[in-house]
Phi, psi and omega in degrees: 000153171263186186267130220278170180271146180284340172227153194297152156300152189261174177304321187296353207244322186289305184322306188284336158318306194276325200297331184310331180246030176048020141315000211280358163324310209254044151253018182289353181218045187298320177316331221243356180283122143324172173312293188293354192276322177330278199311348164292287208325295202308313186299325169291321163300325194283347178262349196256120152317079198262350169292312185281341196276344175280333150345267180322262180344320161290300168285012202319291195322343201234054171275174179273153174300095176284338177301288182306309206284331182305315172303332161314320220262155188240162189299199155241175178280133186212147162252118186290132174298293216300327209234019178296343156308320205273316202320187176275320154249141166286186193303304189316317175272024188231320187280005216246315171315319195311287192318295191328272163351267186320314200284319222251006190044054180273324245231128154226183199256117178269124187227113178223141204244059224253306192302133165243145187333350193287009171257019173221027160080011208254117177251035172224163178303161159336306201301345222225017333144076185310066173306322191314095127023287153259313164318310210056043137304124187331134153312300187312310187285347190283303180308314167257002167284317190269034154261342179301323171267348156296331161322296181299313188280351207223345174094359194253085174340122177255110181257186238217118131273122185243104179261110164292205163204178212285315186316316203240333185313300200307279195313309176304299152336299194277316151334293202272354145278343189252356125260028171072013180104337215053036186072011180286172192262151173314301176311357151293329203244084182281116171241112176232167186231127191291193173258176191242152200225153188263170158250136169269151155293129186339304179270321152320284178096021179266128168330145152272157132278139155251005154228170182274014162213062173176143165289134139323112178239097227234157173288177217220063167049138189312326150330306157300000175296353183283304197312317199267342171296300172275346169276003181295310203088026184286312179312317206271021147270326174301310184302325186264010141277007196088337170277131228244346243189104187220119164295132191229134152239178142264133184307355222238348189235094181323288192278023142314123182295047187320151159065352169314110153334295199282331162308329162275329148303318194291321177297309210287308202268353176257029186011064146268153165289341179196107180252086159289219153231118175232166194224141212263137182275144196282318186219165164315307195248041133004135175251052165264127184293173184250085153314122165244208164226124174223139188031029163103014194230113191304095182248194179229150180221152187263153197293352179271352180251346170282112181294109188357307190304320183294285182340315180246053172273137151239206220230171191287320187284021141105335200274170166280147196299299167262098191269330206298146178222118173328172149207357173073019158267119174215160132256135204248103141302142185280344176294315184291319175352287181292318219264328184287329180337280208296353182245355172336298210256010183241007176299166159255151175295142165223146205256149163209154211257163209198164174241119183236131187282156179193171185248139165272236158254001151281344202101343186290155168271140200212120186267102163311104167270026188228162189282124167251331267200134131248167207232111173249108189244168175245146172252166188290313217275023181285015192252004179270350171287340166303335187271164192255150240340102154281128177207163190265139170232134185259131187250159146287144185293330170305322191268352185209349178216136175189094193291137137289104159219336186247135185301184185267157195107349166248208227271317212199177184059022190254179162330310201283317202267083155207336163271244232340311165324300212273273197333310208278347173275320174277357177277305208293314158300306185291328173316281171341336204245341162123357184313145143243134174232117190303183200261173179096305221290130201255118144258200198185131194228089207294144189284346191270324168281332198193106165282332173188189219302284199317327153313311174269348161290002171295292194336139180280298169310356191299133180297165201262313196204144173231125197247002208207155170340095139230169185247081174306143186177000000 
């Protein structure tokens, strides 16, 4: 994208822009605009890359052979739950590199929120998303509460970067003021908005609208977070803060582990640029991405571009060959980041065919009941063949992941299974710590009370026993 301009363009300045690319569509109803709908329309045009997206678009066909690289591909270097004794270094020394980090205020949290609620019948972003179990507390408060304790356990500020999208940044900003932050210090707390990418037709290449005076727009993918880090200034706070090191989630997964030690250890001490978390996929057709090894170099292939044969390959002890299943946790050195700025245009776009309502050439709004669209996004996780020794740490899945992504009724990833998760993990710490919780009985455990089982046995206060609903805080 360029850089937008300081005032809209006139139409003759938009025309001549749009006609090389046989745009010109979308001034059809420049007449029927007030000042102001002119002046979105002009400010939208004026940032879009129109060579590259008729690029893209001319090669939609000749994207890469993911198929061919799978056949290619080797497990990745990993650290294994089963082989963590084997490893080069052990737990102890990874949790104990890790605490060091975290003590010394290296470590900060990259969080992105981008998403909105509607597919979970929810007309607000995601981040913002009532989760809490008993509580009903925010994704967005879960998340930061446990940097706020990590804050506490180790004496070091972890601050927190938050990427929004043009949809969702106003509502969540204000949300996330109108709770003080979630007890974060302002200088903790980074809220920036990733960019935006248009969608075309399908048979065309012609932009959409989505009113006769604004572009169809969408976020340019989790990918755009290198892009949107620097042009924000979030790198050069990291830099003046000292942070060296970014736990990077998506906001949609309560029990993502901020601030694990040893996880963080394990990256620090194998000098990777990018260490991700994965989890052993249960079946072939898992709806998980594929961490692999392809010419010694850590990539990710999405389950839908891994071709079955691959998939079910398995090892001489019967397990699958390519087990790592993505979960959309890494840490990111801030050096490699910096250094990806520079690698921004060179990630690849990946196209999907999408169904996008748009106004036509009459004006009518016209609801597809077919994919019309393509959609061009880039992914974070195209920079791992670019980092240097990059390797996979295998978690239990139970302990870290349990994506909001489906309304209730279907098999997972619903309201329903994700409290079920969280309840069956705080029971499991306070059982351990000696709590009897009666059966059936839903706790819940605020990160400010207890970041994880050691945390909650540490606690003096901890109840004897629990017979009725509770939110430990």
């Amino acid at each position: 994208m360029a850089n937008p301009t300081t005032s809209p363009l006139s139409r003759e300045e938009l025309a001549a822009r749009l006609e090389p690319f046989g745009q010109q569509h979308l001034l059809a109803f420049w007449d029927q605009l007030d000042d102001a709908g002119r002046a979105r329309l002009a400010r939208q045009v004026a940032v879009i890359d129109f060579g590259q997206l008729a690029e893209l678009f001319q090669h939609v066909a000749a994207t890469q052979d993911w198929a061919a690289l799978a056949r290619r591909a080797e497990p990745p270097p990993a650290i294994r739950l089963g082989d963590r004794d084997g490893a080069s270094f052990n737990v102890e020394e990874a949790r104990a590199r890790g605490e060091q980090a975290l003590a010394a205020g290296e470590v900060g949290v990259l969080l992105t929120a981008g998403g909105q609620g509607s597919r979970l019948g929810f007309n607000l972003p995601k981040g913002m998303y009532p989760i809490g179990p008993v509580s009903g507390v925010s994704l967005l408060e879960i998340h930061l509460e446990k940097a706020l304790a990590a804050r506490t356990r180790y004496g070091a500020a972890m601050p927190v970067y938050v990427m929004t999208s043009p949809v969702t940044h106003d509502e969540q900003f204000a949300f996330l003021n109108k709770h003080g932050r979630f007890g974060l210090a302002e200088d903790d707390l980074v809220v920036f908005c990733q960019g935006t990418m248009p969608a075309v037709d399908a048979e065309t290449g012609k932009l959409l609208l989505a009113a006769k005076d604004e572009l169809f727009l969408s976020p340019n993918g989790h990918g755009g977070t290198v892009a949107a880090l620097a042009d924000s200034g979030a790198i050069e706070h990291m830099c003046r803060r000292g942070v060296k090191h970014l736990f990077y989630l998506q906001v949609d997964n309560p029990l993502a582990p901020i601030a694990d030690a040893e996880f963080v250890g394990y990256h620090l001490l194998a000098n990777s640029e990018l260490t991700s978390m994965a989890v052993a996929k249960q079946t072939p057709d898992d709806k998980l991405g594929n961490f692999v090894a392809v010419d010694g170099r850590v990539q990710a292939i999405e389950y839908s571009d891994f071709p079955q044969d691959v998939a079910e390959r398995r090892g001489a002890d019967g397990g699958l060959v390519f087990w790592a299943g993505s979960i959309a946790v890494h840490v990111f050195a801030v050096d490699f980041l910096e250094r990806a700025i520079g690698l921004r245009d060179a990630l690849p776009f990946h196209v999907a065919r999408k169904k996008v309502p748009h106004v036509d050439a009459s004006g009518r709004r016209v609801e597809p009941m077919q994919a019309n669209a393509l959609k061009f996004e880039r992914f974070i996780f195209d920079l791992l063949p670019h980092a240097e020794n990059a390797i996979v740490v295998e978690y239990p899945e139970r302990d870290v992941f349990a994506p909001l992504k489906n309304s209730p009724g279907a098999d997972r990833d619903t309201p329903e299974y994700v409290r079920a998760l969280m309840v069956d993990q705080h029971r499991q710490w306070l059982t351990a710590a000696g709590v009897k919780i009666a059966k059936g009985v839903p706790v819940e455990i605020s990160p400010l009370w207890a970041l994880d089982a050691a945390g909650a046995a540490a606690r003096a206060d901890r109840p004897t026993s629990i017979d009725e609903p509770t939110y430990l805080r």
